[in-house]
C-alpha positions as CSV (number, residue, x, y, z in Angstrom):
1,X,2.5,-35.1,-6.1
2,X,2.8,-35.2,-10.0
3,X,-1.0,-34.3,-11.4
4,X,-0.8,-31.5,-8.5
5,X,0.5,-27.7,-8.1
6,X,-0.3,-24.7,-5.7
7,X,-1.3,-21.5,-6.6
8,X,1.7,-19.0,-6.0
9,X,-0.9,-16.0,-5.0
10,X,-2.6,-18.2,-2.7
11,X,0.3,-19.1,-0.6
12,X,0.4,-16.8,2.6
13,X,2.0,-16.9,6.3
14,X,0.9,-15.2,9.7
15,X,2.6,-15.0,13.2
16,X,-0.3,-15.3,16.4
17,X,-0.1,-15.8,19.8
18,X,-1.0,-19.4,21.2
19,X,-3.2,-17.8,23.9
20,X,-5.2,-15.3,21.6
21,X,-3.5,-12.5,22.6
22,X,-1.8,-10.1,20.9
23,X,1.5,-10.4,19.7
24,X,4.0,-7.5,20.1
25,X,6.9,-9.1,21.0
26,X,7.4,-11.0,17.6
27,X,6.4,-11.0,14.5
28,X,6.9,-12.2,10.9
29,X,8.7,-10.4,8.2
30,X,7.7,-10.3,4.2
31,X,8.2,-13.8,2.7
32,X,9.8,-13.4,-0.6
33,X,8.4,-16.7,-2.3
34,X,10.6,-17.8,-5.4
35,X,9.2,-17.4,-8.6
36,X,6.8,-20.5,-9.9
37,X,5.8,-22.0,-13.5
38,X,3.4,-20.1,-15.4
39,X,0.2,-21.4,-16.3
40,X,-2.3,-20.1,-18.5
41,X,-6.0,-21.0,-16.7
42,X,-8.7,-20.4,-18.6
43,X,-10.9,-18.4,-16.3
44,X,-8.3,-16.3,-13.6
45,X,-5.4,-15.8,-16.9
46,X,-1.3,-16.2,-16.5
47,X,-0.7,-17.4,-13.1
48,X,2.6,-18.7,-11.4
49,X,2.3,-22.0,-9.6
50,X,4.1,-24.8,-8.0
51,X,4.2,-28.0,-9.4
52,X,7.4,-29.1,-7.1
53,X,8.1,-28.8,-3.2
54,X,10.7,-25.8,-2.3
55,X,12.4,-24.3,0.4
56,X,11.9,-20.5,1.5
57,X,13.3,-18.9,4.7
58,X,10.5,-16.8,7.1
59,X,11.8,-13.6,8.7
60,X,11.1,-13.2,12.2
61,X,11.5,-9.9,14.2
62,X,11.7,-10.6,18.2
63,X,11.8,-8.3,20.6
64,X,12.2,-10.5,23.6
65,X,14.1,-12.8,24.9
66,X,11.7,-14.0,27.0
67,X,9.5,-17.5,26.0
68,X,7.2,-16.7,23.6
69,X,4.5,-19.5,22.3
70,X,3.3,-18.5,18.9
71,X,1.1,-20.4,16.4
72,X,2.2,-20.2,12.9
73,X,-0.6,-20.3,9.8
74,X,0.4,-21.4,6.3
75,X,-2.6,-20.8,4.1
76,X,-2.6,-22.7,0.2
77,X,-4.6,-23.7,-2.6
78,X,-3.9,-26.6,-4.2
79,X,-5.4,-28.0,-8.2
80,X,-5.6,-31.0,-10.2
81,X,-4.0,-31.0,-13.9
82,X,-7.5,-32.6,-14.8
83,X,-9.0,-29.7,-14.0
84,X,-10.5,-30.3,-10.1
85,X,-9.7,-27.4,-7.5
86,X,-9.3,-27.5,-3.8
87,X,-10.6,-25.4,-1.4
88,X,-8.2,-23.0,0.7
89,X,-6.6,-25.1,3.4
90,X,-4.6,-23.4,6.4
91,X,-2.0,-25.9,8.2
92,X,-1.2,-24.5,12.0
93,X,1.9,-25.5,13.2
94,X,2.6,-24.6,16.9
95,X,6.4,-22.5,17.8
96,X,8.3,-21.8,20.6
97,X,11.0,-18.5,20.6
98,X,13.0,-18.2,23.9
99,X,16.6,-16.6,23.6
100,X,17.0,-16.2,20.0
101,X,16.1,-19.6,19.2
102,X,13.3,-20.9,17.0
103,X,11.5,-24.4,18.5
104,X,9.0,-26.2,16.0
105,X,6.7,-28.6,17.7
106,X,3.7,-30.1,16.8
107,X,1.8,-29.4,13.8
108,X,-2.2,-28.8,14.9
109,X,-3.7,-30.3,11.6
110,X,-1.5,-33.0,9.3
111,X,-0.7,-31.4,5.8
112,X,2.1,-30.6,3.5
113,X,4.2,-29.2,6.7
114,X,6.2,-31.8,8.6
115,X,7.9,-30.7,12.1
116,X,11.1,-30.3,12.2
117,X,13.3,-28.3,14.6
118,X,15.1,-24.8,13.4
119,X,17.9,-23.2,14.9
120,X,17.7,-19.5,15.0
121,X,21.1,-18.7,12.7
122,X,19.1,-20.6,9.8
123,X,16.2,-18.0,9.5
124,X,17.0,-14.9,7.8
125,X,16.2,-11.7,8.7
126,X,14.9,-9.8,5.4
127,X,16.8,-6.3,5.0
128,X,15.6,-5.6,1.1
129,X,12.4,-3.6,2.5
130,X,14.1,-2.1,4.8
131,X,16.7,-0.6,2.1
132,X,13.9,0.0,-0.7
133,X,11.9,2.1,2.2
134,X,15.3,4.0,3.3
135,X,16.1,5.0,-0.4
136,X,12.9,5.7,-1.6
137,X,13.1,8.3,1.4
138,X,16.3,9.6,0.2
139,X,14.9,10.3,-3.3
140,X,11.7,11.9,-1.8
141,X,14.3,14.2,0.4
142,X,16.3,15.3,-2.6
143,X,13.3,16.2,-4.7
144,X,12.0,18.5,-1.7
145,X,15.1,20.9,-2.3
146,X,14.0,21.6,-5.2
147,X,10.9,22.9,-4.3
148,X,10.1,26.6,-4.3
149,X,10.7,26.4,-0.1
150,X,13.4,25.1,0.3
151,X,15.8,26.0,-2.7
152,X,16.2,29.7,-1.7
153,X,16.7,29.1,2.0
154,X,20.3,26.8,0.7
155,X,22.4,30.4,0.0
156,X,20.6,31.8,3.5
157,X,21.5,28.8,5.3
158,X,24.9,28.2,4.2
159,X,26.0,31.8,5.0
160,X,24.6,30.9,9.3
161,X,27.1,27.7,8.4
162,X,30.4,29.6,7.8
163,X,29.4,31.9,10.3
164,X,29.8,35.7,10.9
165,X,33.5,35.6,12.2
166,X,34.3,37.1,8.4
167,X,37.1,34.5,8.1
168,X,38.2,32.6,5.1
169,X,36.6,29.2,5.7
170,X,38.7,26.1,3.8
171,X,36.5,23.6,1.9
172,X,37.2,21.0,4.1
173,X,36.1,23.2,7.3
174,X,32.8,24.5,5.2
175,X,31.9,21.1,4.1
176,X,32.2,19.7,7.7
177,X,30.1,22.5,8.8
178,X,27.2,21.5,6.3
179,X,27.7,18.1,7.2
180,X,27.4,18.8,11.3
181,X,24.0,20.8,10.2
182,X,22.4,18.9,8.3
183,X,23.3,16.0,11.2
184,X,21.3,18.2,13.2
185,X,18.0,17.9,10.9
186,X,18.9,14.8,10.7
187,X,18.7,13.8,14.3
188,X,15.1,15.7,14.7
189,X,13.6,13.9,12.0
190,X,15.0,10.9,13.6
191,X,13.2,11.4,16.8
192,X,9.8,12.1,14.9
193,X,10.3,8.6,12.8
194,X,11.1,6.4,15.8
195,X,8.3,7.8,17.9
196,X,5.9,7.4,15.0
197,X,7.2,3.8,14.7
198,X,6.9,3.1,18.3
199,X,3.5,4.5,18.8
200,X,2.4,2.7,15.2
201,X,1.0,-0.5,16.4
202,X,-1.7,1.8,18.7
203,X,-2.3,4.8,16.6
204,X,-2.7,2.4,14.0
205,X,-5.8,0.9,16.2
206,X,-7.6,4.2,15.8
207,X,-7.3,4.3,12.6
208,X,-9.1,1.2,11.3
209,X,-12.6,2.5,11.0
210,X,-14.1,4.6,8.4
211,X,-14.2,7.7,10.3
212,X,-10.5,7.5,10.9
213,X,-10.0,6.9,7.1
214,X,-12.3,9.6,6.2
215,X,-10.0,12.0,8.2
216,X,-7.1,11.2,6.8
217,X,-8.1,10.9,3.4
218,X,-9.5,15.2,4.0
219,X,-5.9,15.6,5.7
220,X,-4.1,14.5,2.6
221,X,-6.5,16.0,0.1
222,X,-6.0,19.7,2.2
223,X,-2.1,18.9,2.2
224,X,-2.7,18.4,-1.6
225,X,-4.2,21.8,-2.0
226,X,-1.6,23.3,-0.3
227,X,0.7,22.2,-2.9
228,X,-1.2,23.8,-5.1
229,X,-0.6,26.7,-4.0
230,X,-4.5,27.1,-2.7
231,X,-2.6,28.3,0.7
232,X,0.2,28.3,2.1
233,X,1.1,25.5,5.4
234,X,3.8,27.3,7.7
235,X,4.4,27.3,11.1
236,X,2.4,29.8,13.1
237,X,4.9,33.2,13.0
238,X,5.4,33.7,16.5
239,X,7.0,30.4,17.0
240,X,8.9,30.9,13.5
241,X,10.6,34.2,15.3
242,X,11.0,32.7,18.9
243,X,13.1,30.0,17.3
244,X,14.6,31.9,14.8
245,X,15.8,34.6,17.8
246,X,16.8,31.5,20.1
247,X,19.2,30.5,16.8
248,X,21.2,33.3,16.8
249,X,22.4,33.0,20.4
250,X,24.1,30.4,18.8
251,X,27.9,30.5,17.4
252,X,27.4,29.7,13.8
253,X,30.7,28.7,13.1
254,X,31.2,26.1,15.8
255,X,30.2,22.6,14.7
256,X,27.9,22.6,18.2
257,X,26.3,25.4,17.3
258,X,25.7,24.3,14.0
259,X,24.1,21.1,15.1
260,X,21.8,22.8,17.1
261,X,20.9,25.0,14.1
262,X,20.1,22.3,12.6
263,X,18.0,20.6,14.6
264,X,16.3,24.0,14.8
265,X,16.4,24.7,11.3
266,X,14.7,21.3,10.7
267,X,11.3,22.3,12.1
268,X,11.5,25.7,10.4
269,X,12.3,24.2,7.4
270,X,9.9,21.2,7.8
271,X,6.7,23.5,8.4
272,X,7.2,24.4,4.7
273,X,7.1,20.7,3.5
274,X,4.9,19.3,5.8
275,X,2.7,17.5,3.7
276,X,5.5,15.2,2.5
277,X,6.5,14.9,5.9
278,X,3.0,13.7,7.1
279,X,3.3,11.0,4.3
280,X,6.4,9.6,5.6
281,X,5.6,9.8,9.4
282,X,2.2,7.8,8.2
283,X,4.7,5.3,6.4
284,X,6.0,4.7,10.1
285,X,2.8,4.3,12.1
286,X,2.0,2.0,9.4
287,X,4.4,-0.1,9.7
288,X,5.0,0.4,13.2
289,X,8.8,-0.3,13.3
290,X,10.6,2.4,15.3
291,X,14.1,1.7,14.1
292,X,12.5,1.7,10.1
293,X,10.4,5.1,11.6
294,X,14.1,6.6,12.3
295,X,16.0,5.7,9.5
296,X,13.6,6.6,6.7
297,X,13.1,9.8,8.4
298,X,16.8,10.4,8.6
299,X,17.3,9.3,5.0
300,X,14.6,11.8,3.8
301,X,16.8,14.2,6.2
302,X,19.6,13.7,4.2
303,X,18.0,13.8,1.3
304,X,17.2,17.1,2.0
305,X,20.8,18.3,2.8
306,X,22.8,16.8,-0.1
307,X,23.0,20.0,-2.0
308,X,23.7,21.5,1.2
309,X,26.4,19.6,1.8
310,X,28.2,20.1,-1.5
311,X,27.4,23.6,-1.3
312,X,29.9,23.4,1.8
313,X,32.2,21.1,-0.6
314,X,32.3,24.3,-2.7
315,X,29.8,22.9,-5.7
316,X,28.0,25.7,-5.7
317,X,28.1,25.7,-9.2
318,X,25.9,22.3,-9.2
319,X,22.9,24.0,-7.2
320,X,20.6,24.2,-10.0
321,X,18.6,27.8,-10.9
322,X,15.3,28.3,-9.3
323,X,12.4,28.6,-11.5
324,X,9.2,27.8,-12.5
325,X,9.8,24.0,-12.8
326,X,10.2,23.8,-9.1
327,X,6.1,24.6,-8.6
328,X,5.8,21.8,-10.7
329,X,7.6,19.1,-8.7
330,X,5.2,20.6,-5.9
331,X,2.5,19.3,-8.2
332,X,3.4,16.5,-9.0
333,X,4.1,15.9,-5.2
334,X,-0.2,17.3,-5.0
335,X,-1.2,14.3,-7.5
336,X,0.4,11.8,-5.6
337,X,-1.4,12.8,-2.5
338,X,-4.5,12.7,-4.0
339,X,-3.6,9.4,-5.1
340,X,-2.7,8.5,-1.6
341,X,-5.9,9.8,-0.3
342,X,-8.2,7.9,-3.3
343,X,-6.4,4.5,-2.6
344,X,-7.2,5.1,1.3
345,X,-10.8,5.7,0.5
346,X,-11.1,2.5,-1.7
347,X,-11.5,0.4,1.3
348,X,-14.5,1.5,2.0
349,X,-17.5,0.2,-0.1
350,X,-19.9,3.7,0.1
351,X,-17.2,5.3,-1.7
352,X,-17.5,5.3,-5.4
353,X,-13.7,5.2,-5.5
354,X,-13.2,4.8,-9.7
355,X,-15.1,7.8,-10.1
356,X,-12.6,9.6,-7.8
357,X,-9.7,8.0,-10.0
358,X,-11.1,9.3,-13.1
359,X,-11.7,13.1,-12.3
360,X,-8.0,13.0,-10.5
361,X,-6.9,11.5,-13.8
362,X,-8.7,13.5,-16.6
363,X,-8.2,16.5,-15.1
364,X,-4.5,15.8,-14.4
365,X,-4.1,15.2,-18.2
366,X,-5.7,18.3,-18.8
367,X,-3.1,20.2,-17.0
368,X,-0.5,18.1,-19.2
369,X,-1.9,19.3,-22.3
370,X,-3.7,16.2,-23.3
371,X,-6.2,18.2,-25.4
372,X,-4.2,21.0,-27.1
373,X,-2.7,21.0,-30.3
374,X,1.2,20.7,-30.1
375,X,2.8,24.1,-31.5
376,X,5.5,24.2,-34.5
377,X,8.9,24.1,-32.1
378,X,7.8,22.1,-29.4
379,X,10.6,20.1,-27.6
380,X,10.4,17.1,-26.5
381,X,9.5,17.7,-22.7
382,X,6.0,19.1,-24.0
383,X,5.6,15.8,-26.8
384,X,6.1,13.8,-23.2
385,X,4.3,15.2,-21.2
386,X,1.2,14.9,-23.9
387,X,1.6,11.6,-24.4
388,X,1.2,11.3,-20.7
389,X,-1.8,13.5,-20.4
390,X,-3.2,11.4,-23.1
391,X,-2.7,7.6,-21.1
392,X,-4.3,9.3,-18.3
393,X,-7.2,10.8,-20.5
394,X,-7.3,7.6,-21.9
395,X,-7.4,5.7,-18.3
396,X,-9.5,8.3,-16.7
397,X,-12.2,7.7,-19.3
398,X,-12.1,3.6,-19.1
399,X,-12.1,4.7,-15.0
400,X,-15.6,6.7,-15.9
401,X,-17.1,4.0,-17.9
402,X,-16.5,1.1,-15.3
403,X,-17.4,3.6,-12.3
404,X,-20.9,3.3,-13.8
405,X,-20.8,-0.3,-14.5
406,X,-20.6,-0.7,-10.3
407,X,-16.1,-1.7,-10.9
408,X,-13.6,-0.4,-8.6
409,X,-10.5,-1.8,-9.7
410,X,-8.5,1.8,-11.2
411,X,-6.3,-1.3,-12.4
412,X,-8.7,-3.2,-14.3
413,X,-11.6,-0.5,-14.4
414,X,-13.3,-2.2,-17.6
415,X,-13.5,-6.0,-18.6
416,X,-12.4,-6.1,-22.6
417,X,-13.7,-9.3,-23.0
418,X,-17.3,-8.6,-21.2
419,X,-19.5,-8.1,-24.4
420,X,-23.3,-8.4,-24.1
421,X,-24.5,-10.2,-27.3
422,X,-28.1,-9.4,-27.7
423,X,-28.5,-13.5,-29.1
424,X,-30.6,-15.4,-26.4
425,X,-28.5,-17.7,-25.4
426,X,-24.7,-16.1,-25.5
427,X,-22.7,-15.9,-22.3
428,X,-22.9,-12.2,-20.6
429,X,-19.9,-11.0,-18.7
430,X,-20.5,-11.0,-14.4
431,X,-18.0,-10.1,-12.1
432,X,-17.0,-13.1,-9.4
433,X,-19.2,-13.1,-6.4
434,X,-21.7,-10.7,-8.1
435,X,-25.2,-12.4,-7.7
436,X,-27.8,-9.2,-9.1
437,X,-29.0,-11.7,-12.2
438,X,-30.7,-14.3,-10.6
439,X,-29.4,-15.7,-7.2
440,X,-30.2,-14.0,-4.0
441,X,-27.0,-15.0,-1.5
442,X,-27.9,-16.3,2.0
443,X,-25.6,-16.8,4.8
444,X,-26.9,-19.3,7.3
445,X,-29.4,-22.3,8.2
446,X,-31.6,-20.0,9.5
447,X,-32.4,-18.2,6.6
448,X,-32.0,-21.7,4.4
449,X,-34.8,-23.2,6.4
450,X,-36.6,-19.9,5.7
451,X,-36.7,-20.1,2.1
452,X,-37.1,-23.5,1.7
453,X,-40.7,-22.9,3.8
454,X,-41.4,-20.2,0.8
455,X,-40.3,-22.7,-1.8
456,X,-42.9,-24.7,-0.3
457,X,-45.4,-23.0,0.1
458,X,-45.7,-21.3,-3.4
459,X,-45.3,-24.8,-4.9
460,X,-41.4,-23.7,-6.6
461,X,-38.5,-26.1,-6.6
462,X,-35.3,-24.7,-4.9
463,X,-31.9,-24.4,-6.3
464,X,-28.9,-23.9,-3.6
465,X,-25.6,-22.9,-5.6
466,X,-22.2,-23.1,-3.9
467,X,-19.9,-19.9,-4.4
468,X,-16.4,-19.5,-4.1
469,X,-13.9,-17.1,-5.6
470,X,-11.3,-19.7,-6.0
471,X,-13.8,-22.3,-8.0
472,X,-12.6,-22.1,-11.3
473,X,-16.0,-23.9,-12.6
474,X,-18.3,-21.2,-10.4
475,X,-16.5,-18.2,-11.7
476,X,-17.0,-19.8,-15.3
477,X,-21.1,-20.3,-14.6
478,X,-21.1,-17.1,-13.4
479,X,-19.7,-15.7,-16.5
480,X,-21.9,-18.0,-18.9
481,X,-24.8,-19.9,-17.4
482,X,-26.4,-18.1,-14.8
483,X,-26.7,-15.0,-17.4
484,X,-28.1,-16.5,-20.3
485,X,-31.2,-15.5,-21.0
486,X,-33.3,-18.7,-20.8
487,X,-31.2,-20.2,-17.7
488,X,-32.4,-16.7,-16.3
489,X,-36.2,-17.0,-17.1
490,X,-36.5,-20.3,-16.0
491,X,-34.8,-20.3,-13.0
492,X,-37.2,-17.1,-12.0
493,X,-40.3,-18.6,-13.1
494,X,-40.1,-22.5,-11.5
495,X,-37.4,-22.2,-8.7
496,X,-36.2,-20.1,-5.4
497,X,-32.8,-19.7,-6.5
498,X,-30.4,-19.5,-3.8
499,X,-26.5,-18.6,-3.4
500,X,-24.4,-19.2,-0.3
501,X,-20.5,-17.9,-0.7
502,X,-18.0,-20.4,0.7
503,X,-15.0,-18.8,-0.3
504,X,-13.8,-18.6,2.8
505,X,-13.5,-22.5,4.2
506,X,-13.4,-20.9,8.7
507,X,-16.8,-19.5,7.9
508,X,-18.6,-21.1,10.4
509,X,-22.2,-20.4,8.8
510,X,-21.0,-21.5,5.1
511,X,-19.5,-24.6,6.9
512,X,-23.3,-25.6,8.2
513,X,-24.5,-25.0,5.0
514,X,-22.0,-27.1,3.1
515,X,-22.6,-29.6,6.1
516,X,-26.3,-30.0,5.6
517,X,-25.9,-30.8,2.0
């Protein structure tokens, strides 16, 4: 309606099963939801929102053609242009999937949705993730042959393809033969992806818990080291020579002995880069696709043989010289899994996780130089990779300073615009939700009827404020009111003051306390 518009951020979508159960045999896809109007709001900044209805397509993955009865949720947050918000409203509407058709009955509560039945050809099934997951793979792949590992084992490797026979091998015949073996790494890492992927949905139930976390987070961070070249992660020598033997029993100029050399080769080979490896077997559980868990394992595969494979071509000559700056892409690869490990660890609250982000950062731009004088003759590499050191010297030390100010947002570590005036009666800066100054938050009618007995009996009026994240005039007070020196003293000295968080509108304690009052 005109006066009206959604929140773009706000608008989400998930798949459940009508009984309660779980779900395995469908599920919903990422939603791609077309870009909106900006709109500047004076407390949450640029936001994109709706002010006009639209149509968007929902992909659905099924895995059975058997009848299925799902419930779909559409969660939204709508405003006023003068300046009154909604609270979050989810609209259920109730589906039926049988034999490749979608069914769209009844809708459980009225709202913005109207029924209206879908045939299965008109939803379309979103293939951008799946390509964005596959190259990324492939890129991740070709930077591993260039690591210190892998590099030197290409000249080694291509001499098993040719094989021994001491012929003259055509460039056709030795590119085919590169091809057929790195096929063969390609099918092994195939077989690891699709089992991660089809394993994912219940490994992945161990692993929500903070123990779980923890242990992955100290995987990563020893995988990390290793990189480092703290020590080295191979596979244990007697299996290195019992498959190295069994390899050459094989004919290495055959193309089925070279596709078994390769598949052999590939967990030789993958002992050395395991750490990578790890990372994108995790990518699989997490997403818990088997087809996805083969093909970005078999893209990283061939990632991993493309200099191999023009090496066959007879471009040699493009194989670039090993040297020092291949340690370095191990590194770099030994940042990002710190990184990896950090941004696991940020889900739980114990963790002080911006402190973590600022020692990875400042001493990562150490390494870079960020605080030595550039020499007469430097090139341009070393200018870059100061300036770098220096944005992460300079974003370590903003991490440090919000670390001790309680934040843990490495993207917004420090608030620019949260200055402390020392003049009574100036607006102090509070994060949303945080309720340390005055209020003291409560959670039910139970402990409501509590403290209104204390208010009582020590003779002190009672103030009961309503929270929510998404109230553009509670963020505001938050941010002004409730920490201005006087609101502070008096609200201490006369009243009880009180704060009960309704962001989220299924909370079935907030809802009593919103329905008493």
């Amino acid at each position: 309606t005109d006066g009206y518009y959604l929140y773009r951020n706000k608008i989400s979508f998930k798949l459940r099963a009508a009984d309660g159960s779980k779900l395995d045999t469908a599920k919903l896809g990422k939603v791609k939801l077309p870009r909106g109007k900006s709109k500047k709001d004076p407390t949450f900044g640029t936001l994109q929102v709706y002010t006009r209805s639209f149509d968007l397509d929902l992909p659905f993955q099924v895995s059975s053609g058997e009848s299925i009865a799902a419930i779909l949720d559409v969660t939204y947050q709508g405003c006023a242009d003068k300046g009154i918000c909604y609270p979050p409203a989810t609209k259920s509407i109730n589906l039926t999937i049988a034999n490749g058709a979608i069914t769209v009955g009844t809708t459980i509560s009225s709202g913005l949705i109207e029924p209206t039945p879908a045939a299965a050809d008109n939803i379309s099934i979103s293939t951008g993730d799946y390509w964005l997951a596959i190259l990324g793979a492939f890129g991740i792949g070709l930077l591993l042959t260039f690591t210190p590992c892998v590099l030197p084992m290409i000249p080694i490797l291509s001499s098993i393809i040719v094989g021994q026979s001491g012929k003259q091998v055509s460039k056709m015949r030795g590119g085919g033969l590169a091809t057929i073996y790195v096929l063969g790494t390609v099918a092994t890492y195939a077989i690891a992806g699709a089992f991660a992927g089809a394993t994912g949905d219940q490994l992945q139930a161990y692993f929500q818990n903070p123990w779980a976390i923890g242990v992955f987070a100290t995987v990563l961070v020893l995988l990390a080291l290793s990189m480092f070249g703290f020590y080295e992660l191979q596979m244990p020598s007697f299996i290195q020579s019992r498959l190295q033997t069994h390899s050459q029993t094989l004919r290495g100029g055959t193309f089925v002995g070279v596709f078994l050399l390769g598949t052999i080769s590939a967990l030789i080979v993958g002992a050395c880069v395991s750490p990578l490896l790890i990372s994108v077997l995790a990518v699989a559980i997490k997403i818990g696709d088997p087809v996805l868990g083969a093909l970005i394992m078999s893209s990283m595969a061939m990632g991993m043989g493309v200099v191999l494979i023009g090496i066959g071509f007879g471009a040699g000559f493009l194989t670039p010289t090993a040297g020092v700056w291949m340690d370095r892409v191990k590194y770099f690869f030994g940042v990002m899994l710190l990184g990896v490990a950090i941004y696991l660890l940020g889900v739980l609250p114990v963790v002080p996780v911006l402190f973590l982000w600022a020692a990875l950062f400042i001493v990562t731009s150490i390494y870079l130089g960020a605080i030595e004088p550039l020499q007469q003759g430097t090139n341009g590499w070393h200018r870059f990779a100061k300036g770098m050191g220096m944005l992460l010297l300079v974003w370590g030390i903003f991490a440090l300073v919000g670390a001790f100010s309680g934040n843990r947002d490495i993207l917004r570590p420090v608030s620019l615009s949260a200055v402390v005036s020392s003049q009574p009666g100036t607006a102090s800066s509070a994060r949303p939700g945080e309720t340390t100054h005055v209020f003291e938050r409560i959670g039910s009618l139970t402990e409501l009827d509590a403290k209104l007995a204390q208010a009582k009996s020590e003779g002190k009026g009672l103030v009961l404020d309503y929270f929510a994240t998404w109230c553009t005039d509670c963020v505001r007070m938050e941010k002004s009111t409730f920490v201005d020196p006087e609101v502070v003293r008096l609200l201490g000295k006369r009243f009880i003051a009180l704060q009960v968080d309704v962001t989220d509108p299924n909370n079935a304690d907030a809802k009593a306390v919103k329905k008493r009052y």
